[in-house]
C-alpha angles and dihedrals in degrees: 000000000000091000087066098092086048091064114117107228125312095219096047093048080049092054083046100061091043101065087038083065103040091035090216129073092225099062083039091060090041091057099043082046097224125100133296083254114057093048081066100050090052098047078046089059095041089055086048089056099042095036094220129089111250103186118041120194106261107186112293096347131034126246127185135294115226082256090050092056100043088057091045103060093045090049086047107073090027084055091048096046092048084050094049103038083052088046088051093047089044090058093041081059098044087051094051111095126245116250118218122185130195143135123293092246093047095049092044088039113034110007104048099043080066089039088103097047102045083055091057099048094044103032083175097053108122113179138157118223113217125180153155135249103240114050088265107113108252120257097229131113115286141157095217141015136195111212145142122261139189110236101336130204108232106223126151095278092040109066112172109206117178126008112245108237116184126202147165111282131196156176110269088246094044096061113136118161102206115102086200085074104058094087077069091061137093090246092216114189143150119274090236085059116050090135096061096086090047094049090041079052098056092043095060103041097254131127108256095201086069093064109102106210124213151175099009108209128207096220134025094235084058091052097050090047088059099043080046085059097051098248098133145325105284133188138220153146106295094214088066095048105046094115082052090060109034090055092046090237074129135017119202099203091176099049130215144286137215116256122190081257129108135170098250127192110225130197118208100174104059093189083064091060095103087050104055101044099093083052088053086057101044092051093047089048102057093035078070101054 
């Protein structure tokens, strides 16, 4: 459209349409939800563009001028079909779905186990789970994520929900509770964290040099199943084995410590914002009970 750059400008044919409509500059102003002057400036401007007068004084109150109608009724329909063009594009939005992306263990562990409540609370929700196949969050495109960082910065796009705390796990008949054996022990943990004995270790006041590690495994369900199966003492986050525990499928004599690390929801797409709030809330609220 070669006339585009010939457009006044937008917001004072904006400002325009508005009075045209209210038929006062006040009510404009209070729609538009700026002053009664700047309305004016900018119907000002729009008559110095255009060179003509387009409102005339008409007792108390203003009307129209033959210019001012004229360009009326040709902002009018142009006017509707912007608005309704923006209100079409804002619902597509709102019927996409979200799409959420996190590890596999923290969507089996920690995000379905909500699943049923989140559906509850937020019958409307509709949101898409992606994921990898390793524990790594997936590269794909996403408008929001749930992973673990070190020491994170809350903001408005970085929520942290739940501190990570790490701690010795173990098959029911397995079960020892002093820490001075563990250098006895098959040390079982996930190749994407070698460091966790060793951190455990220091936590706790122990050398870690005298940990013996064992059996690495790609992926923490294939850990537990292996602790389960009494190969060996493993360790990992408490707040993604808790069924494990509660139903005594695992016992964690030793207890756990606290690591810098928390499970943070992460938005990626900040014009979702609005819509993921009551997602933000919902999390928040369960990471707390």
């Amino acid at each position: 459209m070669k006339d585009i750059a010939q457009l006044p400008s937008l917001n004072a044919l904006r400002a325009f349409v508005a009075v045209a409509n209210e038929g006062s500059i006040n009510a404009a102003a209070q729609q538009l939800h700026v002053t009664h002057g700047a309305v004016s400036r900018q119907i000002k401007l729009l008559e110095g563009e255009l060179g003509t007068a387009l409102l005339e004084k008409q007792g108390r109150g203003i009307k129209l001028t033959h210019a001012g109608q004229q360009l009326y009724h040709g902002c009018l329909p142009a006017f509707q079909a912007i608005a309704d063009s923006c209100r079409q594009l804002s619902q597509q939005q709102q019927d996409k779905p979200l799409v959420l992306a996190c590890s596999g263990s923290i969507l089996a562990r920690w995000l379905i186990p909500r699943l049923q409540q989140l559906q509850q609370a937020l019958p409307d929700l509709n949101l898409q789970l992606i994921t990898s196949a390793g524990d790594d969050n997936p590269q794909q495109q996403a408008d929001l994520s749930l992973t673990f960082i070190d020491h994170p910065q809350a903001s408005e796009l970085l929520i942290p929900l739940e501190q990570e705390r790490i701690g010795p796990i173990m098959a029911p008949q397995l079960a020892f509770i002093d820490p001075a054996r563990l250098p006895e022990q098959k040390l079982l943990h996930t190749q994407s964290r070698p460091q966790a004995w060793p951190q455990w270790a220091q936590r706790n006041r122990l050398d870690a040099q005298n940990l013996t590690m064992g059996q690495g495994f790609p992926h923490l369900s294939h850990l537990l199943e292996a602790v389960t199966a009494g190969l060996g003492t493993g360790i990992a986050p408490e707040l993604l084995i808790r069924t494990d525990l509660q139903l005594q499928r695992l016992v964690a004599p030793l207890g756990f410590v606290p690591t810098g690390s928390w499970l943070c929801l992460q938005i990626h797409q900040p014009q979702q914002l609005q819509r993921i709030r009551p997602l933000i809330a919902e999390l928040q609220n369960s990471a707390d009970t």
